[in-house]
N, C-alpha and C positions, 0 to 999 in steps of 0.2 A: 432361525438362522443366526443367531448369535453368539455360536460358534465365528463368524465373519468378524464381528467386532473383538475379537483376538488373533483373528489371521492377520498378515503381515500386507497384502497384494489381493489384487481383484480374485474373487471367487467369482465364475462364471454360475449362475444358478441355474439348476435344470427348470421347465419351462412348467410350472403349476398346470394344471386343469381350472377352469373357470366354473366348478359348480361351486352352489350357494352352500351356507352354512351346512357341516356338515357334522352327524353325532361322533361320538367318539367310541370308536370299537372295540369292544372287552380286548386284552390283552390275552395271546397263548396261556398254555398251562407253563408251568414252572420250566424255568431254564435248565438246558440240557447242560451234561456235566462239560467244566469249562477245560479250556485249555491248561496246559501246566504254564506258569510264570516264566516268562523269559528270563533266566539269568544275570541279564543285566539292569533287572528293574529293581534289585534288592540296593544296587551300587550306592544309590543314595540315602540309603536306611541303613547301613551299616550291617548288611549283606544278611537282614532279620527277612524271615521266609516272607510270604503274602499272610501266613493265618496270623503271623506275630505281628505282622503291620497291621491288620487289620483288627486285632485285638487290643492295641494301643489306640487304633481312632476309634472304636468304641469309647475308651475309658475317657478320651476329649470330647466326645459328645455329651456322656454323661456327663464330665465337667460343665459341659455348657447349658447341660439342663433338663437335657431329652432323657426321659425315662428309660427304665430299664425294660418296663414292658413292649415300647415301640423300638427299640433294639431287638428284640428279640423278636417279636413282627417283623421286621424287615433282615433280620439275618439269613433266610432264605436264599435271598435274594442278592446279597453282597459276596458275589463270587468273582472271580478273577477271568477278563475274558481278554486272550493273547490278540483276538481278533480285532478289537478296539483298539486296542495299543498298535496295532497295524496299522489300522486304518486311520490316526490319527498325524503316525508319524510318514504316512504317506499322501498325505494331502497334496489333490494336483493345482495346483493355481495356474491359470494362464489369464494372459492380458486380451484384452477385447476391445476394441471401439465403443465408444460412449453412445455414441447414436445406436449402433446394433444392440445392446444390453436395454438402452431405457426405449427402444422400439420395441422389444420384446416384452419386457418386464412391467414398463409403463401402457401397456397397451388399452385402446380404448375400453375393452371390454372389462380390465380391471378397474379402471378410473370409475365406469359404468355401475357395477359390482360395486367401490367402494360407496359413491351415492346412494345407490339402492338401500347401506345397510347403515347409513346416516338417517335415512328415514325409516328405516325399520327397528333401529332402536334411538330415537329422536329425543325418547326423555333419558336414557344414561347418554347422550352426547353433550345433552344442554346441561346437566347436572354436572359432569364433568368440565366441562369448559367453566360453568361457573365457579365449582370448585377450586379447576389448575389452572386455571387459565390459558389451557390447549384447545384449540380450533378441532371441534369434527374431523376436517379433513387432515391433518398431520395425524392423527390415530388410525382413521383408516387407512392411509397410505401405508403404514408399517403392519397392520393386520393382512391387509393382502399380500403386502410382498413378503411376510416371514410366512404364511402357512394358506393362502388364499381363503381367508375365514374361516381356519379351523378343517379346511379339507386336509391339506397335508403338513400333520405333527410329528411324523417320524413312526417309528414302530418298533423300537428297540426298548428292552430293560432299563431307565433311568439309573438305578440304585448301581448293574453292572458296568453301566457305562463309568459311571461317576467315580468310582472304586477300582477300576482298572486302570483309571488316566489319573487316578492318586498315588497307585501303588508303581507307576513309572515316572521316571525320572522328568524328565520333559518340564509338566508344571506339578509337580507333587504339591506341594504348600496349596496352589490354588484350589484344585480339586477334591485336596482331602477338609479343607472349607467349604467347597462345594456340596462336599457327602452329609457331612455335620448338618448343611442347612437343608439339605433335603428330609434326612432325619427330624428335623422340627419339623419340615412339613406335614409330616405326617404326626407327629406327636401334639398339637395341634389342632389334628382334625379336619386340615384341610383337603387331604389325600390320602388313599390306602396304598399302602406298597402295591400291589398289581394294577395300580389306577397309573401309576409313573411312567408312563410309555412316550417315549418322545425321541427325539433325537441322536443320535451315537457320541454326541459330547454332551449330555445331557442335558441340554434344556428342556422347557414342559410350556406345553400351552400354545395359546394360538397367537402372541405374537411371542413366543418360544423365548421363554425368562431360563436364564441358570437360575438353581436355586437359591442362590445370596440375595437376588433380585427378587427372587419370590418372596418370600420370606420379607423382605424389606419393605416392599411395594405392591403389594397384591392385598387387595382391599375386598371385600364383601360389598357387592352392589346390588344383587337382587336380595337381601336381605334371612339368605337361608341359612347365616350362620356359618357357612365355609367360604373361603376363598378357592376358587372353582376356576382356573383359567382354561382349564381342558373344555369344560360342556356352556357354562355362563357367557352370555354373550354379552351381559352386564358387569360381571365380573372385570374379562377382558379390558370393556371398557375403562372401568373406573383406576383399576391397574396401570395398565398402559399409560395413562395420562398424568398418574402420581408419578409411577417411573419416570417420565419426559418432563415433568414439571420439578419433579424437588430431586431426583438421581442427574439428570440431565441439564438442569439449572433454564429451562425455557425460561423467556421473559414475555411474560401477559404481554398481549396486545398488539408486537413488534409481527413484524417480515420474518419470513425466513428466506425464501430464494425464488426474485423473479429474472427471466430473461431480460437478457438487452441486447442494445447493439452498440461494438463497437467502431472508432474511427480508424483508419489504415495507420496514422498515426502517432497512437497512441504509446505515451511509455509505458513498454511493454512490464519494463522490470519491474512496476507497478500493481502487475496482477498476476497476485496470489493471497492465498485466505492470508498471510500474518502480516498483510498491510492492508490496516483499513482507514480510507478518507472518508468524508464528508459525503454524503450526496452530491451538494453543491459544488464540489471538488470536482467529483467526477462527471459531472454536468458541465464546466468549463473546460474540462479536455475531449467533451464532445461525443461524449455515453449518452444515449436516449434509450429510449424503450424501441420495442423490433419496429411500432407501424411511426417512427421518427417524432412519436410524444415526448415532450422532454422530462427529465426527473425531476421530482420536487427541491426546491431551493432550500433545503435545510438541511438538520447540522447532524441526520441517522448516519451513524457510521459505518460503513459498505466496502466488501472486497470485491474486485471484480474476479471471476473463476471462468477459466477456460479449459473445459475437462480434451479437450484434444488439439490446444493453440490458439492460434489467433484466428487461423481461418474458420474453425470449428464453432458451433454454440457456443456462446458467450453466456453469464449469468451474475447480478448481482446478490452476494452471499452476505446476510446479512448477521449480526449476534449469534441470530438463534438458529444459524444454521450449523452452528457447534455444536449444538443436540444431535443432527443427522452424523459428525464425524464421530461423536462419542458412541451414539449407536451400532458404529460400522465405520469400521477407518478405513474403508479401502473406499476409494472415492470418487470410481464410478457407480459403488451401490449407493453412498452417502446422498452423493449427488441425483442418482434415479429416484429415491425416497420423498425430496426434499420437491425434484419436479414433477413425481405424480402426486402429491399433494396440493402442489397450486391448482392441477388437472382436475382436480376431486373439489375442488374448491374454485373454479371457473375457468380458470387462465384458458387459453388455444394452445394446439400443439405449438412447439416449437418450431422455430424454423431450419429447414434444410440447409444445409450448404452448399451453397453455389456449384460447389465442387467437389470430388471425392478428396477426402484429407490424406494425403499419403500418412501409411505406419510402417517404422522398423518394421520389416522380419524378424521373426523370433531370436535368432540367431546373430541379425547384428544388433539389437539391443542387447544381448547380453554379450556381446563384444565392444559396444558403447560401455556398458557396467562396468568391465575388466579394466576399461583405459581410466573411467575415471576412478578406480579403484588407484591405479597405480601414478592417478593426478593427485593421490590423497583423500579423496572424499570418501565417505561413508553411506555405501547404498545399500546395506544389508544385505542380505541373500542375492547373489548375483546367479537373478535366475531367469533373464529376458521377460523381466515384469517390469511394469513401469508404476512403481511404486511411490508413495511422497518421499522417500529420502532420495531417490531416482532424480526423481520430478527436480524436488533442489538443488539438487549436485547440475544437471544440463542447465537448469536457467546461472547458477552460474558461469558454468564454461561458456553457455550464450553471451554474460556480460564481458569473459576474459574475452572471447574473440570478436566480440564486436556484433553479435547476430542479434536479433526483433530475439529478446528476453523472456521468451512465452513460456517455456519449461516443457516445450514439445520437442522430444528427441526428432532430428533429421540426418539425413544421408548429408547435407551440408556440416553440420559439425560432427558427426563422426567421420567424416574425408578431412576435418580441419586436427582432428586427434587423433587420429593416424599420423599425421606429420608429426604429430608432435611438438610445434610449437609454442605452444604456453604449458605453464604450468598453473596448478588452483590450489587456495586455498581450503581450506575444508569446508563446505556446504554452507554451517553457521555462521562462517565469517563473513563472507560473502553478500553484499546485502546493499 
């Protein structure tokens, strides 16, 4: 799912199966003949067909090193499919409730699952931890929730996907580096072209790397001489944990995200990740832990995060919980990642809320979007998602009008911006 860490807004993700490590199934015979190029995918190549694009990221690969025999191995396979390019630029996002996402997503059974396979492969976890200094449970947290241990990797052509989202405009630059590195991967030796089966935006493996990442970060852990994230469960391991350690800048040792509780009155404007106090800071405005333990009197730098307000789950987000947004920017996955790892690693569920949290309708959040579009602020795609530039832009219209600064859209300041009575400055100033 790593496709999400280039999406803009919450991906809802369809609901895995919980069976155990599972092998990985030959791919079909050779791709059926593709679609003819959309017309407007040449706009940005200077209107050069697909075989002339595709003949030029050859000759950059070669630049970069990949021989000509593994080009030509995998040229089969580098066909143009209009299908992809659909499906890319149709991407549905909707907004969900944080409790209903990491209810589903964080569920006992996966938490279960991930220990299970802590002790099933116990010497690449201790070997990895002591190499990256990443915790068991932050690996397997991100194992089950991209592919549920390798049950579901996707099923699509790598090489076509990779080469069809090159050859469009969209992110051409990104994914024609993408193709490149997948080409080392197989040149290499890590992979055979028909072994590439993964995703429709091409990642591979079981906690689904693009290939820049593979190629970067994917390490040989059982010792066979390939880097195997498809079938190795070694692999995976040692993988994953160099990506989150030296891609992701983890810091040995530290938190990454536990529950707390907060006081009713708290300053609100306070909590969000790009202010971090003290512990101890947040311990004199009256932050404890949920069963009213207090937090340690020192000087760990901590954001308070409240993925649905103030009345919602509460969590302190520490450093390294920069690893779960870099991973996945949208921030109810970041944030489900971050707490089925504490899960996987002891913590108790979280607590309920007292209350049900009222949400926008779809329809007056992106009617909140419009107005603070035309207060100036920058919320991106105004498309009834509650996105972080979203998030920003309400906590400060909450500071212009006076409301508890939580950065939870309400039916109170969207009635306060319909009147129209203040205006905002743009998001970043704001503060």
């Amino acid at each position: 799912m790593l496709l999400t860490r280039y999406a803009i807004a919450t991906i809802a993700l369809a609901a895995y199966s919980s069976c155990a490590f599972a092998q990985f199934a030959p791919p079909p015979a050779k791709p059926a003949v593709p679609k003819a190029p959309s017309p407007r995918a040449a706009s940005c190549h200077n209107g050069a067909s697909f075989d002339r694009f595709l003949a030029d990221v050859k000759q950059q690969a070669m630049a970069a090193g990949v021989s000509q025999r593994t080009i030509a191995e995998a040229s089969p396979y580098l066909i143009y499919d209009q299908g992809i390019v659909n499906r890319d630029r149709g991407q549905r996002v909707f907004g969900q409730l944080f409790t209903e996402f990491a209810g589903r997503m964080a569920a006992p059974y996966r938490m279960q699952n991930g220990q299970q396979h802590i002790k099933q492969y116990a010497a690449a976890f201790a070997r990895a931890e002591k190499e990256y200094g990443v915790p068991p449970a932050v690996i397997a947290a991100f194992w089950g929730l991209e592919s549920d241990f390798g049950a579901n990797m996707g099923n699509l052509p790598t090489l076509k996907s990779l080469v069809s989202l090159a050859y469009d405009c969209r992110r051409s630059e990104m994914f024609v580096n993408e193709t490149i590195a997948a080409l080392k991967i197989i040149d290499r030796g890590d992979l055979h072209p028909d072994e590439m089966i993964g995703s429709w935006a091409g990642e591979l493996g079981q906690t689904q790397f693009l290939p820049v990442h593979y190629v970067n970060y994917a390490v040989d852990y059982d010792g066979d001489g390939r880097r195997d994230l498809l079938r190795s469960g070694a692999d995976v391991i040692g993988s994953t944990a160099n990506y989150i350690a030296n891609g992701l800048k983890w810091r040995r040792g530290e938190p990454w995200l536990e529950e707390i509780k907060v006081p009713p009155n708290l300053p609100w404007d306070k909590t969000d990740l790009t202010v971090r106090e003290p512990r101890s800071t947040w311990a004199q405005l009256g932050v404890t832990y949920p069963d009213g333990r207090p937090l340690p009197n020192d000087n760990l730098a901590a954001s308070v995060l409240l993925p649905m307000g103030r009345f919602g789950p509460a969590f302190m987000a520490y450093p390294n919980f920069a690893a779960y947004t870099e991973w996945n920017n949208s921030l109810i996955y970041s944030t489900t990642a971050g707490y089925l790892a504490s899960r996987i690693a002891g913590a108790p569920p979280m607590r309920k809320p007292t209350a049900p949290v009222a949400q926008l309708p779809f329809n007056e959040l992106k009617e909140l979007q419009q107005l603070l579009v035309r207060a100036g602020f920058n919320v991106g795609k105004v498309d009834g998602v509650l996105g972080q530039q979203t998030r920003a832009a309400v906590k400060a219209m909450q500071i212009k009008h006076g409301l508890p600064a939580d950065s939870w859209p309400t039916t109170e300041l969207l009635a306060r911006m319909r009147g129209g009575t203040a205006q905002a400055q743009p998001a970043g100033i704001v503060r």
